[in-house]
C-alpha positions, 0 to 999 in steps of 0.5 A: 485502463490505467492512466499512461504516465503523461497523462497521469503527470498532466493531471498531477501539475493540474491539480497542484496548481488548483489545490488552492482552491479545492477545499472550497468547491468540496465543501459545495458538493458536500451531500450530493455523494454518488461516487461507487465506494462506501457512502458515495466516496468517490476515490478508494485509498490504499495506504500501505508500508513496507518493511516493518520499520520502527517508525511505523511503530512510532510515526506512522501508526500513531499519525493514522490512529489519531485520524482514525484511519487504516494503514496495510503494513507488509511485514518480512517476518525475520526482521528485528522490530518483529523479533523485538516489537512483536506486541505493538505489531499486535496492538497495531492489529486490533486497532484496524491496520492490516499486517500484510506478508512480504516474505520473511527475508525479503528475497529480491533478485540480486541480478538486477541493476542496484540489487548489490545490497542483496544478500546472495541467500536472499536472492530470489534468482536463485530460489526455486518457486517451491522455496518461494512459496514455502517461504510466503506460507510460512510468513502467513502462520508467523502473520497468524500467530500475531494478529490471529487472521487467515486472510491478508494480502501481499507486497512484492519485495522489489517488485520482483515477480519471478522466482529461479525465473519462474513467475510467482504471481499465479502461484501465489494467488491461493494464499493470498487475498491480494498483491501489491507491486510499485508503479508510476501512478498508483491507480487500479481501475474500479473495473480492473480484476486483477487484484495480483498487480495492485499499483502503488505510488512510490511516496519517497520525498514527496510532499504533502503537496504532491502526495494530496495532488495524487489523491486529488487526481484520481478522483476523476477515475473513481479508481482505487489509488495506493500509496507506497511507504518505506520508511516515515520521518525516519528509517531509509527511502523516507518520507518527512512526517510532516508530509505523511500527516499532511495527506493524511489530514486531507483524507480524513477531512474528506471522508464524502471525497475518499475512502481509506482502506486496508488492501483486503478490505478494498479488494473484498470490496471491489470483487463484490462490486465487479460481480 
């Protein structure tokens, strides 16, 4: 089971406050790794991005290959850094990052409360589940033609999951390995098997502080905890750089504790160990 939402915060404020002294007691327990992932870590780690942003290209990519580390970056294929960056998204592929679908136009549900942004030819309310999944397809092959994989996984745009009112989540299954949504704690459960309504954590203005305390959090769970990007050190809905490197120094500095993994990896992973 997910952790309710009070129970997730009292762990959060917990492990801030204990933070201090975490490295210390880590290095203690340095080669007794019995955790269930990869090399006995104890917690799987989702980095993902939305949006295909410049300052993927510029802040967060080279951040996370300088620590060796795979990010999931979920590309809606009409947007201009695909047009114009088309290459470095390439580059970004053969160097371990997964370039996952999130539509190509980012239909959203205009109806909803803050959708005034939303173009009224993207929006999702009034798609029929037929175009939806026309749409997804398509952003496959254009995925395809960039990186030249067949299986990537998927982001929610908005987090909407219906399409003219019909839901889209078992329709889609056949086309991708995996889907991503937003919510309060960002955990998945290792013995959870639904792999369609992967949790994120929403990184918007947090700090390096809170965002490592997530980290930290989980591993009481042994689960598979996601982070959610938008923007890093620039664009919109951002997180500083300097708290994205902050988690991704202490990730990569406890590679015993944390397993970092693009989503289809992950998810490859967890199907095995759930069989």
């Amino acid at each position: 089971m997910l952790l309710t939402n009070a129970r997730w915060m009292a762990i959060v404020v917990l492990t801030l406050l204990s933070c201090a002294t975490a490295s210390s007691e880590e290095a203690g327990n340095e080669g007794n790794n019995t955790g269930p992932w990869p090399g006995g870590a104890e917690v799987a780690v989702i980095l993902t991005y939305d949006d295909s942003l410049d300052s993927h290209l510029d802040i967060a990519i080279p951040q996370l290959n300088k620590l060796d580390l795979p990010g999931t970056f979920y590309l809606s294929g009409a947007r201009s850094s695909i047009r114009d960056r088309h290459r470095e998204w390439r580059n970004a592929a053969g160097q371990g990052h997964e370039l996952g679908n999130h539509m190509l136009y980012h239909p959203c549900r205009k109806s909803l409360p803050g959708r005034d942004w939303v173009q009224p030819w993207h929006d999702l309310d009034d798609y029929t589940l037929a175009q939806f999944i026309d749409e997804l397809r398509t952003t496959n092959s254009l995925l395809s033609a960039i990186d030249g994989e067949q299986k990537r996984s998927f982001a929610y745009p908005c987090g909407d999951m219906q399409a003219g009112g019909e839901d889209i989540v078992e329709a889609l299954k056949p086309y991708v390995t995996a889907a991503r949504h937003g919510s309060a704690d960002g955990q998945h459960a290792i013995d959870d098997d639904n792999f369609y309504q992967l949790a994120s954590f929403d990184s918007l203005k947090k700090s390096g502080e809170e965002l490592i305390a997530v980290a930290e959090a989980a591993r009481a769970e042994h689960s598979m905890v996601g982070f959610l990007f938008h923007g890093v050190g620039g664009d919109y809905l951002t997180t500083s750089a300097e708290s994205h490197q902050a988690l991704l120094a202490h990730l990569a500095a406890h590679p015993e504790v944390y397993w970092v993994a693009t989503v289809t990896d992950a998810v490859t992973y967890l199907k095995a160990l759930q069989q």
